[in-house]
C-alpha positions as CSV (number, residue, x, y, z in Angstrom):
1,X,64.3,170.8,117.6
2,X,65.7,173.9,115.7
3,X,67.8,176.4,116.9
4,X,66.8,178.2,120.6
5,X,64.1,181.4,118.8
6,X,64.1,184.0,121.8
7,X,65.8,184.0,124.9
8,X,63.0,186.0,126.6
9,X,62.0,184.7,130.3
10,X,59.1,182.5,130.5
11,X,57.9,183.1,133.8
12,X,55.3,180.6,135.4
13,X,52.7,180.7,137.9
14,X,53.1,178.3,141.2
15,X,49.9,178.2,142.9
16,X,51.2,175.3,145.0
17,X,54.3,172.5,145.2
18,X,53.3,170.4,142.4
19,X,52.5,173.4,139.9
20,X,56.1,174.7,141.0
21,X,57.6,171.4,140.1
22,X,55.5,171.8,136.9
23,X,56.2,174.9,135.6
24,X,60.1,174.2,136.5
25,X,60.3,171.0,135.2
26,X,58.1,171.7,131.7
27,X,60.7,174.5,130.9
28,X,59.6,178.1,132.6
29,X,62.7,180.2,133.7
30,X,61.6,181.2,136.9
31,X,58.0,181.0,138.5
32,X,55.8,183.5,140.5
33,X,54.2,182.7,144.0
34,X,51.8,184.3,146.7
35,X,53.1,183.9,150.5
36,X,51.7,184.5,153.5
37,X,50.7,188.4,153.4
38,X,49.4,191.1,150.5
39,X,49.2,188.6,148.1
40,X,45.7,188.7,145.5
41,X,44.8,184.7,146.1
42,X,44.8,184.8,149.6
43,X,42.2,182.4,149.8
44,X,44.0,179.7,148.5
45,X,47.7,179.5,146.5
46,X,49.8,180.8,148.9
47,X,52.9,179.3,150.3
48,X,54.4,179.3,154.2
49,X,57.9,181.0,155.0
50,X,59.4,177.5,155.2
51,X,58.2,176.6,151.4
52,X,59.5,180.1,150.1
53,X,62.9,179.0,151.8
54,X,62.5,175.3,150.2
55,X,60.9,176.9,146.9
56,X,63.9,179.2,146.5
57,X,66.5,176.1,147.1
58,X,64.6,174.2,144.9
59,X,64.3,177.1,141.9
60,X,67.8,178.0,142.5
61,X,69.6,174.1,142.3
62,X,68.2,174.2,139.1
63,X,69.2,177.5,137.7
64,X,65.8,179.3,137.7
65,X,64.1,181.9,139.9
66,X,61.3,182.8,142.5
67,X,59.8,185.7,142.6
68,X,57.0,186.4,145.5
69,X,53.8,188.3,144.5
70,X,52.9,190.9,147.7
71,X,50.8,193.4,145.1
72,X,48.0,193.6,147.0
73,X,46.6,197.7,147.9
74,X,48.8,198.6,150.7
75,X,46.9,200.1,154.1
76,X,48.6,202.2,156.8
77,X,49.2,199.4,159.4
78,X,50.8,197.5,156.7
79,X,53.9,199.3,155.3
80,X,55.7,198.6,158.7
81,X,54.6,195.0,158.1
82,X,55.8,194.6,154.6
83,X,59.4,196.3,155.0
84,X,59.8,193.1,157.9
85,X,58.4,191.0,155.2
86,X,61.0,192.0,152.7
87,X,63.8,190.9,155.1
88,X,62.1,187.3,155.3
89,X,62.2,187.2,152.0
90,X,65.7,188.1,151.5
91,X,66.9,185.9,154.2
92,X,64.6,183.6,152.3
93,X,66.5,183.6,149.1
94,X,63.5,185.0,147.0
95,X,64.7,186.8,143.9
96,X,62.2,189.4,143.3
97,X,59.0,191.1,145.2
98,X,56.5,191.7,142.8
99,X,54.4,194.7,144.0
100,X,52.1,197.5,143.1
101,X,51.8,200.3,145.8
102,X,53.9,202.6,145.7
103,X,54.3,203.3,149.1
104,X,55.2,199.9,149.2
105,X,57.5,199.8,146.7
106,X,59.7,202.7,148.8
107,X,59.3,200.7,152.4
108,X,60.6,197.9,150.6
109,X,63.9,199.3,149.2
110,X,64.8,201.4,152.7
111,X,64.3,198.4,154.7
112,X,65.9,196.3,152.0
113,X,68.2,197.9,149.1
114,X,69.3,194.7,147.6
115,X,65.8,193.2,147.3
116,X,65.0,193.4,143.7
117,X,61.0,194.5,143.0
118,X,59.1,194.0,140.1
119,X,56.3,196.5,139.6
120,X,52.7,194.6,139.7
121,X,50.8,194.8,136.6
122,X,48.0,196.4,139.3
123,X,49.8,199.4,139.4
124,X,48.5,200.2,135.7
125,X,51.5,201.1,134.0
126,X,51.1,202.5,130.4
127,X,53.3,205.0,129.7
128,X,57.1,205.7,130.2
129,X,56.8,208.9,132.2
130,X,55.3,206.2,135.2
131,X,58.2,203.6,134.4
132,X,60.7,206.2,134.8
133,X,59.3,207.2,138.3
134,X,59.3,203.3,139.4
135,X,62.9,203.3,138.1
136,X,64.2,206.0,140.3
137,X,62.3,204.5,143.0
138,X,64.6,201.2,142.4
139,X,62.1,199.2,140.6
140,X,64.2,196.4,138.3
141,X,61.3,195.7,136.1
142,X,57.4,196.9,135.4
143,X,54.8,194.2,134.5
144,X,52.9,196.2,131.9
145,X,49.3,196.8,131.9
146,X,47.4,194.4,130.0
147,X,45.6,197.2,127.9
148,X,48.7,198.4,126.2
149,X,49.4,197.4,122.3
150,X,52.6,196.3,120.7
151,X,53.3,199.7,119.7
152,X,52.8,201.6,122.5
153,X,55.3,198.8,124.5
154,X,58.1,199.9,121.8
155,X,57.6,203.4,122.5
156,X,58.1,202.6,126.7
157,X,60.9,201.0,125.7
158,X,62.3,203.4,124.1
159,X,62.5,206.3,126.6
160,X,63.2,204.5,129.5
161,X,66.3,203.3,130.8
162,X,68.3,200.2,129.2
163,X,68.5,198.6,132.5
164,X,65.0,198.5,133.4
165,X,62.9,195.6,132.6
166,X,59.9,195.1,130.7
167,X,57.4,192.0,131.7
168,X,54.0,191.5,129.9
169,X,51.3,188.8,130.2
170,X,51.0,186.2,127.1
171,X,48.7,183.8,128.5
172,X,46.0,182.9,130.6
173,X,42.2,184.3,132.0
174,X,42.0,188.2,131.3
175,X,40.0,190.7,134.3
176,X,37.3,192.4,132.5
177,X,38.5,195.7,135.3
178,X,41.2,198.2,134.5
179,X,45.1,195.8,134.8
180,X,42.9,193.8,137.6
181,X,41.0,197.1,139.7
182,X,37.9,195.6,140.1
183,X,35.2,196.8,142.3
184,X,32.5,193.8,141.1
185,X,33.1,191.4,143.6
186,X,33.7,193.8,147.0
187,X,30.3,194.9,146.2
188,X,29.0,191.9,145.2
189,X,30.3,189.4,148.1
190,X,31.9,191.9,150.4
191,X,35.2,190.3,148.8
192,X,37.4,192.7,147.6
193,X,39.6,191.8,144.4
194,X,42.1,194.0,145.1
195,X,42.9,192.0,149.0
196,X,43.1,188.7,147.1
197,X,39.2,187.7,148.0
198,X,38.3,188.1,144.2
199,X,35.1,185.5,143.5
200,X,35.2,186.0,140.2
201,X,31.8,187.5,139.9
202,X,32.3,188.6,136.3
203,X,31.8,185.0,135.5
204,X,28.6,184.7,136.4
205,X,25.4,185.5,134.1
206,X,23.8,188.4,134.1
207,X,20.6,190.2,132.7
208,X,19.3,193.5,132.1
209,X,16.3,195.2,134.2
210,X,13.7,198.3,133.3
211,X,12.8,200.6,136.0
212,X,9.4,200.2,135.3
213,X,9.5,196.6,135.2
214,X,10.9,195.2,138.3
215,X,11.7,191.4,138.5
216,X,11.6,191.2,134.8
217,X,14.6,190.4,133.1
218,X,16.1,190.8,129.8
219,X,18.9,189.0,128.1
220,X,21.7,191.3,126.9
221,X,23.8,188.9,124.7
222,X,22.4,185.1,124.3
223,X,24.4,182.1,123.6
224,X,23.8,178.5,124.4
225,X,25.9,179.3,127.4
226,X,23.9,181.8,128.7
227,X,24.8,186.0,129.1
228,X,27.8,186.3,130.7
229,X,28.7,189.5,129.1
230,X,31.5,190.3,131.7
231,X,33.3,187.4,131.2
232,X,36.5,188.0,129.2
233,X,38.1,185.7,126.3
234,X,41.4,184.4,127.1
235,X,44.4,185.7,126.3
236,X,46.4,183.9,123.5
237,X,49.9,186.0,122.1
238,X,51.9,183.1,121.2
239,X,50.7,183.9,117.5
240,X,52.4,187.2,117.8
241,X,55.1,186.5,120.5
242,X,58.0,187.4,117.9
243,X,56.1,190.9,117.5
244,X,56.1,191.3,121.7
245,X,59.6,190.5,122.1
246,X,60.8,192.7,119.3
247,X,58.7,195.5,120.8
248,X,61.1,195.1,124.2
249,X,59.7,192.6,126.0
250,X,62.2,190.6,128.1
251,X,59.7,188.4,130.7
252,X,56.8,186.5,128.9
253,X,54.2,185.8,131.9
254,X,51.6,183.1,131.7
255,X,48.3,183.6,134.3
256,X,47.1,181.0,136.6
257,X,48.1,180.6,140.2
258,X,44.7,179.1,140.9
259,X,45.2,176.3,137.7
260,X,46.3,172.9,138.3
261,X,49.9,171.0,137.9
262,X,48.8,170.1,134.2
263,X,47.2,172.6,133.3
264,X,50.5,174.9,134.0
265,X,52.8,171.9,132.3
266,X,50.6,172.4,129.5
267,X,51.0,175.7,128.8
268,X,54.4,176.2,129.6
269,X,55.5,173.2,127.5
270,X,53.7,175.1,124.5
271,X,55.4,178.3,124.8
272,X,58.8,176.4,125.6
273,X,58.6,174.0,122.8
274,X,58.2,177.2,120.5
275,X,60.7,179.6,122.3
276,X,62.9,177.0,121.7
277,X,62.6,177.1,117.6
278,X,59.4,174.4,117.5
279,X,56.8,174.3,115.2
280,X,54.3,177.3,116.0
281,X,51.7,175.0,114.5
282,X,52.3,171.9,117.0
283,X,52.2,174.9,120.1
284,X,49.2,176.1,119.3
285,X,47.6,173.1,119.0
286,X,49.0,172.0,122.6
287,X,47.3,175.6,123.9
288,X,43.9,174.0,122.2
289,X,44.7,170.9,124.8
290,X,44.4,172.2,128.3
291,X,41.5,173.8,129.4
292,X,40.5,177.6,128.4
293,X,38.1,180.4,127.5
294,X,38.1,181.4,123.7
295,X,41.4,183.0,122.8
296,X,42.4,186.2,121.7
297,X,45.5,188.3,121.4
298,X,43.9,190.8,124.1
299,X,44.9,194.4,123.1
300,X,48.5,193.7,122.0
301,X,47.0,194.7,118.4
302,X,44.7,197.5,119.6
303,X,41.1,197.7,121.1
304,X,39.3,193.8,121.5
305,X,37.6,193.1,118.5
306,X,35.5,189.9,120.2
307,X,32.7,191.1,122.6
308,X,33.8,189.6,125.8
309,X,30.9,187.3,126.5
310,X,33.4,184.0,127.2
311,X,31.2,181.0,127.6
312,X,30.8,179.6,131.4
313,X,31.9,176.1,130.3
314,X,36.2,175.4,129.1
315,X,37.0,174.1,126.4
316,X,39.8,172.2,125.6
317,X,40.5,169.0,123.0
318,X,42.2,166.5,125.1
319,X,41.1,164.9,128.4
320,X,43.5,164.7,131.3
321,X,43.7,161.0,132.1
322,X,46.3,160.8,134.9
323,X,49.9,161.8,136.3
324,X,53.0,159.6,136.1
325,X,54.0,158.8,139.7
326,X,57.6,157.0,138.6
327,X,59.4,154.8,136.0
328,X,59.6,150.9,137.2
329,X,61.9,149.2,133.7
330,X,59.7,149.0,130.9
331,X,56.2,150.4,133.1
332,X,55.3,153.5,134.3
333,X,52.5,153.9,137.9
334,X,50.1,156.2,136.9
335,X,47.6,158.3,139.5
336,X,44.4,158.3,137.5
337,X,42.0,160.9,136.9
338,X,39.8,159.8,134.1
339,X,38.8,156.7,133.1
340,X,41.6,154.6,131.2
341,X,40.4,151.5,128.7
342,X,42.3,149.4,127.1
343,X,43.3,149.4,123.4
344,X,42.9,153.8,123.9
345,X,45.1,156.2,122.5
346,X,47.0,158.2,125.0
347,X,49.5,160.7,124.7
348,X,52.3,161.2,127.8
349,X,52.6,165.3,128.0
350,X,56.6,165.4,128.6
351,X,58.7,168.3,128.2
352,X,59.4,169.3,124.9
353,X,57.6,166.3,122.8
354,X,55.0,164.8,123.0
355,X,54.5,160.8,123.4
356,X,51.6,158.3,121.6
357,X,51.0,155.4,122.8
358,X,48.4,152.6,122.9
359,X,47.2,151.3,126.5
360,X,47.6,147.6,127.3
361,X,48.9,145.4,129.8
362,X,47.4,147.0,132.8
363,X,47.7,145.9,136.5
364,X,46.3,147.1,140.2
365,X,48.8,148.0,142.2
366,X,48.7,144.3,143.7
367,X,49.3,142.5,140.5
368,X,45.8,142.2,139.0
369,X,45.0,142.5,135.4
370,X,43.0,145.5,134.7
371,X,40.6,145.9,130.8
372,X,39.8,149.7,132.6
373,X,41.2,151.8,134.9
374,X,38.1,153.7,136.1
375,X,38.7,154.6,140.0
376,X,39.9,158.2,140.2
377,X,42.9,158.2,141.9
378,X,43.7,154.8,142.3
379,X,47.2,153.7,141.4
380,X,48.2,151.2,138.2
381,X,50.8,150.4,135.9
382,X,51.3,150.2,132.0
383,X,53.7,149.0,130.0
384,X,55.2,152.7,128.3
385,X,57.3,153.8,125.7
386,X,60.9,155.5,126.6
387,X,61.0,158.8,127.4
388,X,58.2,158.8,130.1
389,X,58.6,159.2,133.6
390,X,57.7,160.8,136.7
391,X,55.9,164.3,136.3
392,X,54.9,163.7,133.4
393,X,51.2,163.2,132.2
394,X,48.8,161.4,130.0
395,X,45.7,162.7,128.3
396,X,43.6,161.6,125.4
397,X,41.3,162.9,122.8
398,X,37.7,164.0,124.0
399,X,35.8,160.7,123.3
């Protein structure tokens, strides 16, 4: 490995304990977290009071940081509630509340000055006029709005102060709304986006109807996939990372509190390996591996070219196979996921390289030889090379 290539953030999501571990242990400087009020996936990812505490202790042993996401649209009853919940989260050793009403933002520094805040990407900041008022409200950093180009990110940084922050997404599933404001699925489910209910109703297909021809319907855009014409490519900007950084970008963000433990080693590993003066050739091809919408650079180099109409199935090039549990001498215990034969390539996902191998030599966890592992999460062991241990994970090519 060269030479360390930018010494911008890479900030991770943690959707739960093992996607923390992930993200920290594949190389992210600090990860990103829901908890227990105003967060957007308040159906699921969150995290107690007692796992902030133990996911701040944890972060913090290791040198990185935790930043809790409470960006959710703020009501009257609520900005009582979320000053209290800024002195949890102090006590709690959190290092940043990320947020996007500003009412909010203003209950939190009264009832908390030292609590640094982070300015939601929800709160639809594209210009420096808006930067500069979250600045003098005691904002520390502003997660851009994903609409904004390169250019227009070096003129925010120019005319705002040198202290403030600048964070911007790089990776992960893109909202067809506005930064996120997204009406579709309250009106379609009674579930409202910006709450954290969001059923990701612009996934779904759609057709068009006449007036004058009720209950016949009309595709819009066809593919083999169907008409999803709201669903949005994913975005991609490691090509252009050197270009988002130079712009003033300090925080590189990756999307995907809802994704799995590999799915977040995979894509942190990618932007790490490369951050850290790797091939950009190798990195890309490890964003190919885990499982995504097509990619494009979103609107970092002006309006979307590609009409949004993402397919409803992923792709990806690699099959996740299973998770390394620990290292016993020369083996490794492996939780399975997908079927393991002998004789079949595998490659252990570890951070900062990659690791071939050839399967072999497998045994049950009471000793018996095993030609396939096939029983999803069942426990076995293989002989493996150096360099693999636990939290680490093995995948193969598509067969």
């Amino acid at each position: 490995m060269s030479d360390k290539r930018f010494d911008a953030e890479l900030l991770a999501p943690a959707g739960s304990w093992e996607s923390l571990v992930s993200a920290l242990r594949f190389g992210a400087d600090a990860a990103y977290l829901g908890g227990p009020f105003l967060q957007l996936r308040a159906g699921s990812a969150g995290f107690g009071m007692e796992q902030i505490v133990r996911a701040a202790e944890y972060a913090h042993a290791r040198q990185k940081k935790i930043y809790v996401a409470s960006n959710a649209f703020v009501f009257p009853e609520e900005t009582g509630k979320i000053a209290d919940y800024a002195r949890a989260l102090d006590d709690a050793g959190v290092d940043a509340m990320i947020v996007s009403d500003l009412g909010g933002i203003r209950a939190i520094k009264r009832a908390c000055p030292d609590m640094e805040v982070h300015v939601s990407t929800q709160a639809n900041c594209t210009n420096h006029e808006s930067a500069n008022i979250y600045w003098e409200l005691g904002a520390k950093r502003v997660v851009l709005a994903r609409e904004l180009s390169i250019e227009q990110i070096a003129a925010i940084r120019e005319k705002i102060p040198s202290g403030m922050e600048l964070e911007a997404f790089v990776h992960g599933a893109m909202c067809m709304a506005y930064s996120g404001r997204c009406m579709i699925s309250a009106y379609l489910t009674g579930r409202s986006a910006n709450r954290g209910g969001c059923a990701q109703s612009c996934r779904w297909k759609f057709a068009l109807t006449e007036e004058k021809r009720p209950g016949e319907y009309f595709p819009i855009e066809e593919d083999p996939d169907g008409d999803t014409i709201l669903s949005s490519y994913d975005l991609n900007a490691l090509p252009i990372l050197d270009r988002i950084i130079e712009a003033g970008v300090s925080s590189l963000k990756i999307e995907g509190r809802m994704k799995t433990p590999y799915y977040v080693a995979g894509a942190v590993n990618a932007y790490r390996m490369y951050m850290d003066g790797g091939d950009r050739d190798v990195s890309l091809d490890e964003l190919e591996a885990i499982s995504h919408r097509p990619y494009s650079t979103g609107f970092y180099e002006g309006e979307i070219k590609k009409t949004p109409n993402a397919p409803a199935s992923y792709l990806r090039n690699r099959e996740y196979l299973g998770e390394v549990l620990e290292r016993e001498g020369d083996r490794i215990r492996v939780r399975l996921k997908n079927k393991i034969v002998e004789g079949r390539l595998l490659e252990a996902l570890t951070p900062g390289r990659i690791i071939g191998f050839t399967a072999g030599d497998m045994l049950s966890e009471e000793g018996e030889a095993l030609s396939e592992a096939r029983v999803p999460d069942s426990v076995f062991t293989l002989p493996a090379p150096e360099g693999i241990g636990a939290g680490d994970y093995l995948r193969g090519t598509l067969e």
